[in-house]
C-alpha positions in Angstrom: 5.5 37.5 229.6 3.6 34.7 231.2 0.1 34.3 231.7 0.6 34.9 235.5 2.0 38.1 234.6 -0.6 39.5 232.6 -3.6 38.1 235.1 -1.6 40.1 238.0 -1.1 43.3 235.5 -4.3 44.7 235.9 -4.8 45.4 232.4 -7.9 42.9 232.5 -10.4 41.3 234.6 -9.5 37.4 236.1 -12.6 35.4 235.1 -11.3 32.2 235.5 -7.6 30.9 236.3 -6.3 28.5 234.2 -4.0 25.6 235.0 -0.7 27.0 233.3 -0.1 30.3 234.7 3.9 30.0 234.2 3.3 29.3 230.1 4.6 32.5 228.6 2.9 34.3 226.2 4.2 33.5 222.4 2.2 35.8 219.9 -1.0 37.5 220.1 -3.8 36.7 217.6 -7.1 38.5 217.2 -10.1 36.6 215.4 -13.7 36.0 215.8 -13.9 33.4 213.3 -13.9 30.1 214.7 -12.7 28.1 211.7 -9.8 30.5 210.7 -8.9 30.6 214.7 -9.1 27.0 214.5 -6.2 26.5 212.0 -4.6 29.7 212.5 -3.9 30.6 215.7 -0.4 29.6 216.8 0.3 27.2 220.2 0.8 30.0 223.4 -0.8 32.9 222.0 -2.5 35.0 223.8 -6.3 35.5 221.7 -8.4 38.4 222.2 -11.7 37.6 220.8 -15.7 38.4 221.8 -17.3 35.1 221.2 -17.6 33.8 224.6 -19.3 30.3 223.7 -18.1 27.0 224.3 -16.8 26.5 221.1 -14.2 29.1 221.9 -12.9 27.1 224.4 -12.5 23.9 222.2 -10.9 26.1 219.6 -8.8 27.6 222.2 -8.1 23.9 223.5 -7.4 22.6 220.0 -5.1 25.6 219.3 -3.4 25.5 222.6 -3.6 29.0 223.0 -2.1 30.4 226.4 -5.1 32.4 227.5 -8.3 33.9 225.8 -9.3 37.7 226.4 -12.9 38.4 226.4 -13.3 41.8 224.6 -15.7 44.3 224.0 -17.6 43.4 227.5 -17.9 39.9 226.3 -18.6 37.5 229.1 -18.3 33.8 228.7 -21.6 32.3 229.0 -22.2 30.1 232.3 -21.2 26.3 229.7 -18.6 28.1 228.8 -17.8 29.2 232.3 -17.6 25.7 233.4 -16.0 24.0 230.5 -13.4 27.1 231.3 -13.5 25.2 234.8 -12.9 22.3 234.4 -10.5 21.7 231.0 -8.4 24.6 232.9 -8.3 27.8 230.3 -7.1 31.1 231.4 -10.0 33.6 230.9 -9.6 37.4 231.0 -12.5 40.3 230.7 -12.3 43.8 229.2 -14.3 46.6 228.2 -11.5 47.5 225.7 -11.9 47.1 221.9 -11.0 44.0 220.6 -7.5 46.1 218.7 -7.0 48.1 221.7 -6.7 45.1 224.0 -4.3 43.7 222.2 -2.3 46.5 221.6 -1.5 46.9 225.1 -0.5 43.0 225.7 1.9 43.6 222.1 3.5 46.4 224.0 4.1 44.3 227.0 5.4 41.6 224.7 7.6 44.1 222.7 8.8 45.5 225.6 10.3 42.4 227.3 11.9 41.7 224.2 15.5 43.0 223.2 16.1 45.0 220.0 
């Protein structure tokens, strides 16, 4: 699945479209932890998270994750809104639990692949 796919699912709210739409979606990862999202979040992964600081958008930079998910009702606060802007990171809002968010992109994921 790409990150245009997901954005046009539905399944969350478009805060802010990135400049890779056509990157397809690697893994998913789930952390709140900065540091350990830092060194452990693999390249294209979608990450489902609730910090919505700038700092998640370095780490999500660093990482070179596909797109971030806002969870929880997390919003990204207005820096982080325009670092999001400007360095061209695919945001996405829900009001879903941080598991059950991700559970529904792993079922897109699982179901595009064969078995």
């Amino acid at each position: 699945m790409t990150v245009k796919e997901l954005w046009d699912s539905a399944l969350f709210h478009p805060v802010n479209e990135g400049d890779d739409m056509d990157r397809e979606i690697s893994k998913l990862f789930c952390c709140d932890l900065l540091s350990i999202a830092m060194s452990k979040a693999p390249a294209g992964c979608a990450w489902v998270t609730v910090m919505g600081n700038m700092n998640t958008l370095a780490v999500a930079s660093l990482a070179d994750a596909a797109c971030v998910i806002m969870a929880e009702g997390a919003k990204l606060d207005p820096t982080a809104m325009n670092k999001a802007k400007i360095q061209g990171i695919t945001v996405m809002e829900t009001e879903l639990p941080i598991f059950d968010a991700a559970l529904l992109i792993h079922q897109r994921l699982s179901a595009e692949r064969p078995s």
